[in-house]
N, C-alpha and C positions, 0 to 999 in steps of 0.2 A: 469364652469357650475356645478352646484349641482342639486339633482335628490332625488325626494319625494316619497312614498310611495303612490300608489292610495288607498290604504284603510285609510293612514293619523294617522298610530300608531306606525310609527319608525320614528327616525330619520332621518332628511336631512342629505344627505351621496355626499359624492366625485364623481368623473368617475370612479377614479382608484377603492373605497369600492363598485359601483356598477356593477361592472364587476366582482369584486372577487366571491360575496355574490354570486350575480345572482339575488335573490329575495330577499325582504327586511324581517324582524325579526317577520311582522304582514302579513306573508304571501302573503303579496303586490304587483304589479309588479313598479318598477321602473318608473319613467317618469320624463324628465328635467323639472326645474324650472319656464322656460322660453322660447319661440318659437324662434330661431335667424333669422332673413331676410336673403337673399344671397345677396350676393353685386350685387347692379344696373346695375354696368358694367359688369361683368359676365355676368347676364343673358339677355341683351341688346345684347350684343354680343357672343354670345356662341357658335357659328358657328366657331369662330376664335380662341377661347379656349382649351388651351392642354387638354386631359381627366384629365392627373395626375393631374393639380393644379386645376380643378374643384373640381378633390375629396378632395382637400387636403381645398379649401373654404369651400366644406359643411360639412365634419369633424369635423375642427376645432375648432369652437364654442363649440362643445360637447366635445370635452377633455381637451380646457382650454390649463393652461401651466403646465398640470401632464403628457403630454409626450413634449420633445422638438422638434420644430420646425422640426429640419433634420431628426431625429427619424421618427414622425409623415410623412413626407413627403415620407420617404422610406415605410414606414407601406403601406400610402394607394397606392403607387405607384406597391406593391407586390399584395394588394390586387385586383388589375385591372387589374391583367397583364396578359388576353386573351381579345380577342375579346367578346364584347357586342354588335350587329349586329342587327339594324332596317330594315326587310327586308319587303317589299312588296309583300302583295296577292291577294289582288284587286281591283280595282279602289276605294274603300273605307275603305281598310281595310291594315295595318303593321302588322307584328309580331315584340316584341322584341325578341332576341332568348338569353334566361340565361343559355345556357348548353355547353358554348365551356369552362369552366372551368374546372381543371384536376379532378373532379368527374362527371362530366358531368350534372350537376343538380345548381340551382340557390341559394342553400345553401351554395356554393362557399365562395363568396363575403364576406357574414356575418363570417363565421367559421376563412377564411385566417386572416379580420380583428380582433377577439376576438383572437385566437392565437398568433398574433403578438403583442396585446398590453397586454395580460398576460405575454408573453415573456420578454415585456419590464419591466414590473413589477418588476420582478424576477431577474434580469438580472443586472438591475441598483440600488437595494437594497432598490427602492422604497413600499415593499409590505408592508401595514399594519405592523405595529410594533406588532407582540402574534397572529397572526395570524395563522402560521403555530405551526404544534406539535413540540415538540421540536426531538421526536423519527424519525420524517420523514419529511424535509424540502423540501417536493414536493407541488405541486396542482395536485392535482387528479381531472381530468373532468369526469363524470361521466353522462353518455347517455344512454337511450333506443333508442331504432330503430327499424321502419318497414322496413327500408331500406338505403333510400337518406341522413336522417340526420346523422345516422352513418357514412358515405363513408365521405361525407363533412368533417365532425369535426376529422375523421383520418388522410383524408387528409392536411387539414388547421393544426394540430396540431403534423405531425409525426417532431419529431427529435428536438422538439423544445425543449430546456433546459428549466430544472425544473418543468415540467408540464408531468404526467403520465395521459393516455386516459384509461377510461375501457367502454368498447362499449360492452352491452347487445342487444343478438338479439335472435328471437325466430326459433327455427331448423326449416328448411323445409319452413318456409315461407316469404321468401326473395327472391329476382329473384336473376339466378347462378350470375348474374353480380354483383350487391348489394354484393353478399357474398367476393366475389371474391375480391371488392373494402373493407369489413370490416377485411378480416383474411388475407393479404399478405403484410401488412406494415411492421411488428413486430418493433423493437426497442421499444418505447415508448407507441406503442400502442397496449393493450389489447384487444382483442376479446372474449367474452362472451357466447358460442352457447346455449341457454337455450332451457330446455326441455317443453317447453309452448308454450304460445300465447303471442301476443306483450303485450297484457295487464296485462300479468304475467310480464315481463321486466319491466313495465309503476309502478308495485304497491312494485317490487323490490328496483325500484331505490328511491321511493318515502319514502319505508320503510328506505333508508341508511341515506338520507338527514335529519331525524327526530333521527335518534341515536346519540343521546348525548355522548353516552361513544365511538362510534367511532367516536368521532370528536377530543377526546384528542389522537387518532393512527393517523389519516392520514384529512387532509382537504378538503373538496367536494366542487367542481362549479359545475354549470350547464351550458349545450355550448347550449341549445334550444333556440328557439326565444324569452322566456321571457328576457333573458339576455340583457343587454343596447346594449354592443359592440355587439351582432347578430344581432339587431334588425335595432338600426340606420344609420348602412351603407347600407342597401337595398333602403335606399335614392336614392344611386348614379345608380342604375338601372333609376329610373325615367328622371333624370337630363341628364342622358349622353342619354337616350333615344330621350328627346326635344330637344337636340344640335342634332341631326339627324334629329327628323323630321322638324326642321326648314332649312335644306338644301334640304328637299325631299317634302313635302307638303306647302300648306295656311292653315291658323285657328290654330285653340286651339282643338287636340283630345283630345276623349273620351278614358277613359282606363279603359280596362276590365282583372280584375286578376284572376285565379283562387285562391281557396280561400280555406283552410282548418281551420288551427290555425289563421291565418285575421295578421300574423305580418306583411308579405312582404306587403299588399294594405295600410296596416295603416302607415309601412314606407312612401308610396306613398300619400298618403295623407297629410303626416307632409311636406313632400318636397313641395308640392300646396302648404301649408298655408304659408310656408317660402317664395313661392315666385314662386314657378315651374307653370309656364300656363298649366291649363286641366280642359276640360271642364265637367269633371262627370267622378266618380271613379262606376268600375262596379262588386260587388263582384259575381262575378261565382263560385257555387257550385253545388254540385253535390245533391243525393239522400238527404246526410246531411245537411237539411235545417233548423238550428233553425234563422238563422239568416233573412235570407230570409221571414220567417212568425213575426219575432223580426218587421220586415219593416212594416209588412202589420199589426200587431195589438197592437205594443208598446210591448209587454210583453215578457220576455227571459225566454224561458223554454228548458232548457240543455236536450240532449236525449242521449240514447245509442246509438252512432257510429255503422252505418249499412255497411257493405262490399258492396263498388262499385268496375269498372274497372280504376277508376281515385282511387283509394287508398290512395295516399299519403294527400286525403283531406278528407278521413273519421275521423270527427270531430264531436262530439257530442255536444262542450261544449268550443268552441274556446277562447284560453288564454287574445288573443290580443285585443278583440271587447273591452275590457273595455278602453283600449287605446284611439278606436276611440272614444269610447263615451264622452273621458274627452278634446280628441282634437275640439271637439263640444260644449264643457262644457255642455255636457248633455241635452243640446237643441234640440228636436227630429226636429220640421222643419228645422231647419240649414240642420241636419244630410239627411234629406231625401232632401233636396234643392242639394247636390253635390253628394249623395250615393245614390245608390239601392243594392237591390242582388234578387237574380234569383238562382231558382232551376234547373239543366238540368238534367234526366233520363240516364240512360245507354241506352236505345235504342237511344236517341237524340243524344249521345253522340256518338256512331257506325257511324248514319248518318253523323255527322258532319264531322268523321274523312275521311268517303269516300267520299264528298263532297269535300273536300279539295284537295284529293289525286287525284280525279275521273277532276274534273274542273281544279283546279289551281294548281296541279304539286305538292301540299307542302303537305312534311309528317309532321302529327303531332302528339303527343302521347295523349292520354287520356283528360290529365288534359291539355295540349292547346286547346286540342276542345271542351272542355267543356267553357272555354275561349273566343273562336272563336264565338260560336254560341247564347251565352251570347250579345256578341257587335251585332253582326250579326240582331239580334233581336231588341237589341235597336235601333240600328242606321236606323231601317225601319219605325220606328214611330218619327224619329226625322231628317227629309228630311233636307237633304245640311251637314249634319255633318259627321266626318268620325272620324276614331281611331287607335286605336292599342290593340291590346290582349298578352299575356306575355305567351311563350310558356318555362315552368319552368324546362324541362327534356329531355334529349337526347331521341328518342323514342328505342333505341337500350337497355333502361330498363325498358322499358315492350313491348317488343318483340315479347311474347307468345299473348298478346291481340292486337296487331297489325298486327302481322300474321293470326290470325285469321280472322281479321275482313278482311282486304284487301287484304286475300292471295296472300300477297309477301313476300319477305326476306329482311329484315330490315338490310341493310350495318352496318357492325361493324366497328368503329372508331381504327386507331391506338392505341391509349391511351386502350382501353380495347382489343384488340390481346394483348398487351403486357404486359396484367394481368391474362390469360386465364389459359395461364400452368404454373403461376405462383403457389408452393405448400403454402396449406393453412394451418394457425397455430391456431387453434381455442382451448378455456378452454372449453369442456362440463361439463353442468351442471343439476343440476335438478331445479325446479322453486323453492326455498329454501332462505329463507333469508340467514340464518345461512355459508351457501355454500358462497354464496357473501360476507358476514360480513369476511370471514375468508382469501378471494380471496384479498380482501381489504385490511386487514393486512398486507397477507403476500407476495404478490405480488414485 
């Protein structure tokens, strides 16, 4: 598989050059050449199909023969290795639940797979030939964070040879767990406590990727979701989710994502067009609605990111929508024929979570019931159909707006007691380029 530039001013590049780079030369996002089908028998039968070599069919195609065969098999077989769980809440409504993974968050998936096949990279002498500096034959991943995508990509990338993590996050505003999951890895990975706001993190990191003269010290990737290897294994959320609902329901669900940056539903959507039955993708978001008024009047007008209690989807200016749009080839009725999106409030979203909790027993964090109430809504003007909503976070990380709402105590997970009293090792710093430029060095 090779992999174009959607702006259409770099070159056609590998798996393995598009997972290095992360973004292509003309500031582009990556996207394959071509859509693969899934094998007929797979999805005919997929009730009777292992999860590993599902993952390992809709993989595949996308890496070609630049990892081998056993390689690739163990990759994805690590990358799956918790529970992905279709659970039921109401006579017309599933949850998928994406947070039994060791950060607890649906960033899992994508981070284990891009860490493993940089690893492999690296490992088997396949990296780009002048790629690295000659002074420092590492990859350096380099991340901002309001929270979850740091933990993930610490977690997916501690210990892995030849790759250093430096994770920028902004003091004081990160839940104690977030922090907890960014500063107590150490080995490999860097912790960053910046004297700012994320958006100070967000213009740090962007300043290091554009320095030419620190690119002959040390080599930058990006582990976000523009990245190939983040983006196209969120596939296998969808896939192992319909081999569930076809042992638990009839028909073809609707599925309704929450929706910030738009990679995870555009994953979702590329797995449809390969071949996955659903009847309507439902992008859920919150206050940050460009996309949502994108639906109602053609026109994309980027906004400043307003602070909601669903946080991790405050998005002004989402990376991925041009994805979907090219998976549409820019045909708006196609696009509004399987897509919508819907704006939900934060008081809508409080209701929903006590609806949930109040009715049908299920706790949900923020950005599921903004999810929830999204389907909830559709599926009331669309009589006989039913779905699933993708509950993206353990609610035990954001705890303080769940407790509020529902005054109760939110059970804390094994996996986080045994982070608690863990001591933390964090670099402070001021919001300073110069300070990173030199952390970067000499790290």
């Amino acid at each position: 598989m090779k992999y174009y530039s959607l702006k259409k001013e770099s070159p056609i590049v590998s798996f393995e050059s598009a997972t290095i780079f992360g973004q292509a030369p003309d500031k582009g996002l990556y996207f394959p050449e071509t859509i693969p089908i899934f094998p007929k028998e797979m999805m005919d039968n997929i009730e009777s199909w292992d999860d590993a070599e599902i993952a390992f069919q809709v993989m595949k195609p996308y890496v070609g023969d630049e990892i081998d065969e056993a390689s690739l098999r163990m990759i994805v077989q690590e990358t799956i290795d918790f529970p992905i769980p279709l659970v039921k809440v109401t006579e017309e409504i599933s949850t998928l639940e994406l947070f039994h993974g060791p950060t607890l968050a649906f960033k899992d998936v994508g981070a284990r797979f891009m860490s493993r096949c940089l690893s492999y990279f690296v490992k088997n002498g396949k990296l780009i030939s002048g790629v690295l500096p000659e002074k420092n034959k590492k990859i350096t991943v380099l991340v901002a964070t309001s929270g979850d995508t740091g933990g993930a990509v610490a977690g997916g990338f501690h210990q892995v040879e030849g790759v250093d993590v430096v994770i920028l996050f902004p003091s004081g505003k990160v839940s104690k767990v977030q922090e907890k999951q960014l500063t107590t890895f150490g080995d490999n990975i860097h912790a960053l406590e910046v004297n700012g706001s994320f958006d100070d993190c967000q213009r740090l990191v962007k300043q290091a990727f554009t320095d030419d003269e620190l690119k002959k010290e040390c080599f930058l990737t990006s582990a976000n979701s523009i990245n190939v290897a983040r983006w196209l294994p969120q596939q296998l959320y969808y896939v192992l989710a319909y081999k569930q609902w076809k042992k638990q329901r009839e028909g073809v669900p609707v599925i309704s994502v929450p929706s910030g940056n738009f990679g995870n539903i555009c994953a979702g959507i590329l797995a449809h067009i390969s071949g996955m039955p659903a009847a309507h993708f439902i992008a859920a978001c919150n206050a940050n609605d460009v996309v949502p008024n994108f639906m109602e009047t053609e026109h994309y007008l980027p906004k400043k990111a307003i602070p909601t209690i669903s946080n991790a989807m405050d998005v002004g200016d989402p990376s991925n929508f041009v994805r979907i749009l090219e998976l549409f080839h820019q045909d708006f009725p196609s696009l509004k024929e399987k897509f919508s999106s819907v704006s939900i409030s934060d008081d809508d979203t409080r209701a929903a979570m006590i609806e949930l909790y109040s009715q049908y027993h299920y706790l949900a964090d923020p950005h599921g019931a903004v999810g929830y109430l999204a389907l909830k809504d559709y599926l009331a003007t669309h009589e006989g159909e039913t779905g699933i909503f993708l509950e993206t976070a353990h609610p035990v990380k954001f705890y303080d707006v769940i407790e509020q709402v529902l005054h109760i105590q939110v059970p804390v997970p094994e996996s986080v007691k045994g982070i608690m009293n863990k001591e933390e090792d964090a670099h402070k710093m001021e919001a300073d380029y110069g300070a990173l430029r030199k952390f970067l060095i000499n790290k």
